[in-house]
N, C-alpha and C positions, 0 to 999 in steps of 0.2 A: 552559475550552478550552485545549489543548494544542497546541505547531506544532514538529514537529522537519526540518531540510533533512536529507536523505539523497541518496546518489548510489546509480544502481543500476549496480551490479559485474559483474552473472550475464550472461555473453556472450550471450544469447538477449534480454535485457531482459524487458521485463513481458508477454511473450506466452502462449500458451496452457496451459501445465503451470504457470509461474509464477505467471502470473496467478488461473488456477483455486485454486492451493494459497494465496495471499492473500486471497482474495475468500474461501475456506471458512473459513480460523482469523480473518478479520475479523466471519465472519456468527457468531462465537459470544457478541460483546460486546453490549448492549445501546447504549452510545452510537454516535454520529455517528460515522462514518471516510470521510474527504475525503482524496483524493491531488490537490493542484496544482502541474501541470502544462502550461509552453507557453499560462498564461492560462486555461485549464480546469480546473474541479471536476469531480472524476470521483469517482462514489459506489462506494466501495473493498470493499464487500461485494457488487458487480457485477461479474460476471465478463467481459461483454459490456463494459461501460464500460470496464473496466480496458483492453481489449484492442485498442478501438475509439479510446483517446490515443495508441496508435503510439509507448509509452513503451522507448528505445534503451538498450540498455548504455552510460554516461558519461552518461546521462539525470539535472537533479538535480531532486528533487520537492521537496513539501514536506508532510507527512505530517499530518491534523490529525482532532486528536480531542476529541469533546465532548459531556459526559453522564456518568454515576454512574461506571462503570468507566473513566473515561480513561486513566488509567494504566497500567493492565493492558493494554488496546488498545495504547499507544501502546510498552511492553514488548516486547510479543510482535510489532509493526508490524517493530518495531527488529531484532528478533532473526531474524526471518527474510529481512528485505532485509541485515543482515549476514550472514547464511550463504548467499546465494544460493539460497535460498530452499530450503531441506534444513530439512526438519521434524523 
């Protein structure tokens, strides 16, 4: 298992285009992807969950991944909460 903190940057935060576009490049990994936040586990291949933490722009998470591809998950987690989420 992998745990990286990130802030999210994207003026809109983790709402509905963001979130959607997270929740689709997470559902291509086979392991575990957790975002905690605010004390909640929120299952990061859900798009509903994701959108349902009320996750802010200056929001910090904490990113976690676990299972065969963690890495790759936790790569690609990285690379689109740094780009504000531009695929």
């Amino acid at each position: 298992m992998i745990t990286q903190k990130m802030t999210i940057t994207n003026a809109e935060g983790l709402h509905m285009r963001p979130a959607g576009i997270f929740a689709k490049e997470m559902s291509e990994f086979r392991c575990r992807i957790t975002i905690l936040f605010d004390g909640k586990r929120v299952n990061a291949k859900s798009l509903l969950n994701i959108i349902s933490a009320c996750i802010k722009c200056g929001s910090e998470i904490d990113i976690e991944c676990d299972g065969e591809d963690e890495q790759q998950a936790m790569a690609k987690a990285t690379q689109l909460i740094e780009s504000n989420f531009v695929n």
